[in-house]
C-alpha positions in Angstrom: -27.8 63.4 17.6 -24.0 64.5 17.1 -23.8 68.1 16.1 -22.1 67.2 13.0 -25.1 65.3 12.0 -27.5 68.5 12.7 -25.2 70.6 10.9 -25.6 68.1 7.9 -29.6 68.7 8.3 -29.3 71.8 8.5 -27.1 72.8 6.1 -29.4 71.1 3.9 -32.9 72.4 5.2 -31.3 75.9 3.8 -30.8 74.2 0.3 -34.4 72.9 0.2 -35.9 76.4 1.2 -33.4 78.0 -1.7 -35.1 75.1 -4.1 -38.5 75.8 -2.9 -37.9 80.4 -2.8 -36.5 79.2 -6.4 -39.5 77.2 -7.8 -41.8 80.0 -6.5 -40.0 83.5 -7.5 -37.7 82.2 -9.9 -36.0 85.7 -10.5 -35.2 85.2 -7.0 -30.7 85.4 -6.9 -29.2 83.4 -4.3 -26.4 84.5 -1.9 -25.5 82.2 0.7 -27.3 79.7 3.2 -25.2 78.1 6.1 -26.3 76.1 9.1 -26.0 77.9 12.5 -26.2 77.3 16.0 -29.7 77.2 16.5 -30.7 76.6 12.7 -30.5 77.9 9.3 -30.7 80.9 7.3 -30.7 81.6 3.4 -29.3 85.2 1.8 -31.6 86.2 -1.4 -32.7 88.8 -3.6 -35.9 88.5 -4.1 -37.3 90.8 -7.2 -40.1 91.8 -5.0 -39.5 91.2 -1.0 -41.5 88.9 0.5 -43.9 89.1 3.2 -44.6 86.6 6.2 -47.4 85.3 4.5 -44.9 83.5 1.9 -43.6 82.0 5.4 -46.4 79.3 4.7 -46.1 79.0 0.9 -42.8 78.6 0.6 -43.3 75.4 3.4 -45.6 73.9 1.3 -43.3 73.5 -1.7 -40.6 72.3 1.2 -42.6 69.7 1.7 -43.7 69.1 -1.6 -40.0 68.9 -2.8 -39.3 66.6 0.6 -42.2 64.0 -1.1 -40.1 63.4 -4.4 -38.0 62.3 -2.4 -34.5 63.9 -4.5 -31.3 62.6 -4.3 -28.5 64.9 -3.1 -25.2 65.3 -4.7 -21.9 66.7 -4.2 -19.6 67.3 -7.3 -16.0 69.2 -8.5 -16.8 71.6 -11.2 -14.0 73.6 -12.7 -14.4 77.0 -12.1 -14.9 78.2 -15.9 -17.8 75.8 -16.3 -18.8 77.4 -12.7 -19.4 81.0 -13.5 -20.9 79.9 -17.1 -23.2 78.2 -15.1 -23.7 80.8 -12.4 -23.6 83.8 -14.8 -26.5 85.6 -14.2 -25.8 85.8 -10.3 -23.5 88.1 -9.5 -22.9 86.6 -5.9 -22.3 83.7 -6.5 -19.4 85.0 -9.3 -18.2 86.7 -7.2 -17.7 83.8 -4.5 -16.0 81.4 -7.1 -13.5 84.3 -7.8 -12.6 84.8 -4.2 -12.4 80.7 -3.8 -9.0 79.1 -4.0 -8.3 76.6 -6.7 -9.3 75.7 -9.9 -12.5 73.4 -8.9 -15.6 74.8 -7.1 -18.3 72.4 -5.0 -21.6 72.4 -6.9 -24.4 70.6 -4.5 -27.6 69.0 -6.9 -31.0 67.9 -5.9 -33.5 67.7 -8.8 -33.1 70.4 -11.3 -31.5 73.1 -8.4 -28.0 73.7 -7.9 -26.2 75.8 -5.9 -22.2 76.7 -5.3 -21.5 75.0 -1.7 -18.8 72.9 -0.2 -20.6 69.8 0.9 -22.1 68.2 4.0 -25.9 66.9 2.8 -27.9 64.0 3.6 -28.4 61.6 1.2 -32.0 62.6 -0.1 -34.7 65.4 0.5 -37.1 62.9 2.0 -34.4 62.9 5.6 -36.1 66.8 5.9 -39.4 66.3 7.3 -39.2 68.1 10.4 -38.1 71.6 9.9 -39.8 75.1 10.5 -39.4 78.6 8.7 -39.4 81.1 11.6 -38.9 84.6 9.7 -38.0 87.1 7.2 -35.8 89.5 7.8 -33.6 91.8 5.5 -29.4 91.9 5.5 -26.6 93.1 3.2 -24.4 91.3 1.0 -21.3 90.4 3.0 -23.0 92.0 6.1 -22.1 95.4 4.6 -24.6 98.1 5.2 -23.1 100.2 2.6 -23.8 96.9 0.1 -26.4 95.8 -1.6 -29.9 94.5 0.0 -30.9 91.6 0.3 
């Protein structure tokens, strides 16, 4: 497999975990949730932190959300219609103020959204094979004088 194509996967294995953290704790607020070298990783603010055990629920609903089989989708948005959208998340606001331009990426799958610049496959059914390895806490903007995540 190319590394471009891994990054694709797993770039999108951290939007499926955001969809699934977000149809479990919904007051949950996104940050950000790239690919990296060895896998993937998802910033949030959970109201209440989780625990390892939510390791195993939160795969579940993965794999629930994988079944339904949801088309992925890119799209433009301009960045007005962005923040209205993103307003009660101040991270992500404050993302599409530091983006240049006057359009932001908006990624879709089912009813969750998130602010990202692209790279997906083309449904959630191409994630079957992933594994959540651990919780850990960080800072916004890896700041230890910032807020918790």
């Amino acid at each position: 497999m190319e590394d471009k194509d891994l990054k694709v996967l797993r770039h999108s294995a951290a939007h499926l975990a955001a969809h699934a953290v977000l149809e479990l704790f919904p007051d949950t607020i996104l940050t950000i949730g790239p690919a990296t070298e060895t896998g993937f990783f998802y910033d949030m603010q959970p109201k209440v932190n989780f625990k390892e055990a939510d390791l195993q629920i939160i795969t579940q609903r993965m794999q629930e959300i994988v079944k339904r089989n949801l088309p992925l989708t890119h799209e433009q948005m301009p960045k007005d219609q962005a923040r209205t959208l993103f307003k009660n998340n101040p991270f992500k606001l404050e993302l599409i103020d530091n983006l240049e331009g006057e359009t932001v990426g908006i990624a879709r799958q089912g009813d969750f959204y998130d602010l990202c610049r692209g790279g997906h496959v083309t449904h959630t059914g191409m994630l079957k094979h992933f594994i959540l390895t651990g919780i850990s806490g960080s800072y916004w903007r890896a700041d230890r004088n910032g807020v918790p995540l």
